[in-house]
N, C-alpha and C positions, 0 to 999 in steps of 0.2 A: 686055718679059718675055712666052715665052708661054703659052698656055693651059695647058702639061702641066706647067711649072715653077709656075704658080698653081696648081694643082690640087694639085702636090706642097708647095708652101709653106699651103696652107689643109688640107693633112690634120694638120698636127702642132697644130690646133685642139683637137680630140679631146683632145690630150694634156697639154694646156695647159687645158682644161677640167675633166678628169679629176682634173689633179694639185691643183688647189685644190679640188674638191670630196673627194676622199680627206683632207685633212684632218682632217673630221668623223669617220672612222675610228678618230680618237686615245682616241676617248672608247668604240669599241664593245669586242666580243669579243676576247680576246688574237689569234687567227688573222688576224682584222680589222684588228685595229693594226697588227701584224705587213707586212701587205700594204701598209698604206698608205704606208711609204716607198716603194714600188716607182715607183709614180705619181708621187709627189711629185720625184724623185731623174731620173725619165722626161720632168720638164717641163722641168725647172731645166739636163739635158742638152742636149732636143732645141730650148730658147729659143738656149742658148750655138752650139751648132749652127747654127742659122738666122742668126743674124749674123755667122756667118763666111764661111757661105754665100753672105747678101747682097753683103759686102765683098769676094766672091771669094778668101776665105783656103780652105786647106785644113782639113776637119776630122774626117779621118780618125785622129788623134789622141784625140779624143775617143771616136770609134768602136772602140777597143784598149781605151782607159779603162773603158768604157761595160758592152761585153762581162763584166768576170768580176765588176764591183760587181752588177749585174742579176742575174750569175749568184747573187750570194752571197744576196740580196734575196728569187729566187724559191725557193732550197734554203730558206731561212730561213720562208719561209713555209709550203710542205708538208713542213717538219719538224715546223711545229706540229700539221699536221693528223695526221702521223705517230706523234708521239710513244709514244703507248700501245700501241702494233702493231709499232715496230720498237728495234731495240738503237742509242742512244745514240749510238755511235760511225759510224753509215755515211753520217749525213748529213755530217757535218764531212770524215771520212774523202774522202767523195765532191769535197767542195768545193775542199778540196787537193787532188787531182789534177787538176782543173778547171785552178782557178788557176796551177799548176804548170803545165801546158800552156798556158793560155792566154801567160803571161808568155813560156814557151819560144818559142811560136810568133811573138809578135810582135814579138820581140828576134833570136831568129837564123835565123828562119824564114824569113816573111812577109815581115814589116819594118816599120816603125812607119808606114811613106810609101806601104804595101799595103792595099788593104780584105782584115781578115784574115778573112776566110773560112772558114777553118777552124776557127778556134776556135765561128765563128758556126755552124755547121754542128755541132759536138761539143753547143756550148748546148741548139742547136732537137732533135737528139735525148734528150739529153739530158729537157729537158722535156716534150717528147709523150710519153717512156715515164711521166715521173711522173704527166701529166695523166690516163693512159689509165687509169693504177693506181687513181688519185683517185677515178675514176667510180665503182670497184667500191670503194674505200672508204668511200666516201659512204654506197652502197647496202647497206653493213651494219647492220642492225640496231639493235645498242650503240652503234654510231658516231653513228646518225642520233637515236636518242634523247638520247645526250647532247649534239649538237648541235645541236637542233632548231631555235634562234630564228636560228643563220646557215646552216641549211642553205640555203636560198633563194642568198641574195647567194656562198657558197663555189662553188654549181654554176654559177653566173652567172661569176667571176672564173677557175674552171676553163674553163670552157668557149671562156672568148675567149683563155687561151692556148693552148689546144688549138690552138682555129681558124687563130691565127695562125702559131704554130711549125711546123704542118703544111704551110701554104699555102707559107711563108716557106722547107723546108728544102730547098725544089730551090734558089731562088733564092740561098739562101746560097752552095748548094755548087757554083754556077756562076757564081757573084759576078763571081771576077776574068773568066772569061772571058766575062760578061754584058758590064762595063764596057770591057776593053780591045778581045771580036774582033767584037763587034756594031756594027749602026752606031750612029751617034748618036741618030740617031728613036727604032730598033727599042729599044732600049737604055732609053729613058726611058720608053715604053711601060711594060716591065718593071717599070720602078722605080713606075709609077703603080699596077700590077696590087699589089707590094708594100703600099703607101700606101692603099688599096683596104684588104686585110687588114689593116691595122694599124690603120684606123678603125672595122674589124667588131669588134676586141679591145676597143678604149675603150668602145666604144659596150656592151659586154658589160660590163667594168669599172663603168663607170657605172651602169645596172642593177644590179647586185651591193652598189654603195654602197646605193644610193636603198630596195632590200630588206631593207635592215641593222635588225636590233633598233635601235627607239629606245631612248633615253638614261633612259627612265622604266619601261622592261622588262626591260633588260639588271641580267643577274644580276653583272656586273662591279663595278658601279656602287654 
């Protein structure tokens, strides 16, 4: 095995690390909870993943799968942070048509036997305009007051999908032509640069956890 394939099988550490310590999530702020399947749902995928991986199975199957559960995971999270600021109806609104495409694409599109790209490309914008909104929601006022013991860990979990969905939405949206007219080096390169962002996100995740109201302050509790 070499170097850039270890490099790529020890970034989903991070994720794997992440998703047991999100755990502890169960017990904070609703927004908190909320997130913590994200992680947890991100470990328990990208584990199944690596063993198909190893065995040399395809598991871009997964990656179809993956896509609009994740989707539904991160709307569900900054719906919570939304709530009081927007009408009821646009997150869910939003997530059906999501879904609605994602399903579309990767049944008569794409193809279930395609890295679907597109849908991943619809997600990462998707989420950069919510992350970007976030910023300025945070920074309001009433918001921050009444959020005060997770503002910490929320700007911390925003910010590592910012980071990522940004870095991430070229490489989506050259996916296929990344994997099929690239060479094989230059190609894994790429996919290390990905892997690279995706352990700036955990490693932001993780932070976000570790800043979280304790279980003896939190007004949930």
């Amino acid at each position: 095995m070499d170097t850039n394939y270890i490099i790529i099988l020890l970034s989903y550490l991070p994720v794997l690390i992440v998703g047991v310590y999100s755990l502890k999530l169960f017990r904070s702020a609703p927004e908190l909870r909320v997130f913590a399947w994200l992680p947890v749902v991100a470990a328990v995928n990208n584990t199944i993943m690596q063993v198909l991986w190893l065995f040399g199975l395809s598991n871009l199957l997964l990656v179809h799968i993956y896509v609009p559960v994740s989707t539904v995971l991160i709307l569900w999270f900054y719906k919570q942070l939304w709530k009081p600021m927007l009408p009821g109806w646009i997150f869910p609104a939003t997530l059906i048509a999501f879904c609605l495409y994602s399903v579309w694409n990767s049944v008569f599109y794409q193809g279930l036997d395609v890295f679907n790209s597109h849908a991943l490309t619809a997600q990462a914008i998707l989420v950069v305009v919510l992350s970007l909104s976030t910023y300025g929601l945070l920074m309001n006022d009433s918001i921050r007051e009444e959020k005060t013991e997770v503002t910490r860990s929320l700007n911390w979990i925003n910010s590592g999908l910012f980071i990522y969905y940004v870095s991430a939405l070229i490489l989506f949206y050259f996916g296929e032509l990344i994997m099929h007219a690239l060479p094989a080096e230059l190609s894994q390169r790429t996919w290390l640069l990905h892997s690279l962002f995706s352990t700036v996100m955990y490693v932001c995740f993780f932070l976000g956890i570790w800043k979280r109201p304790k279980p003896s302050t939190s007004s949930t509790l």
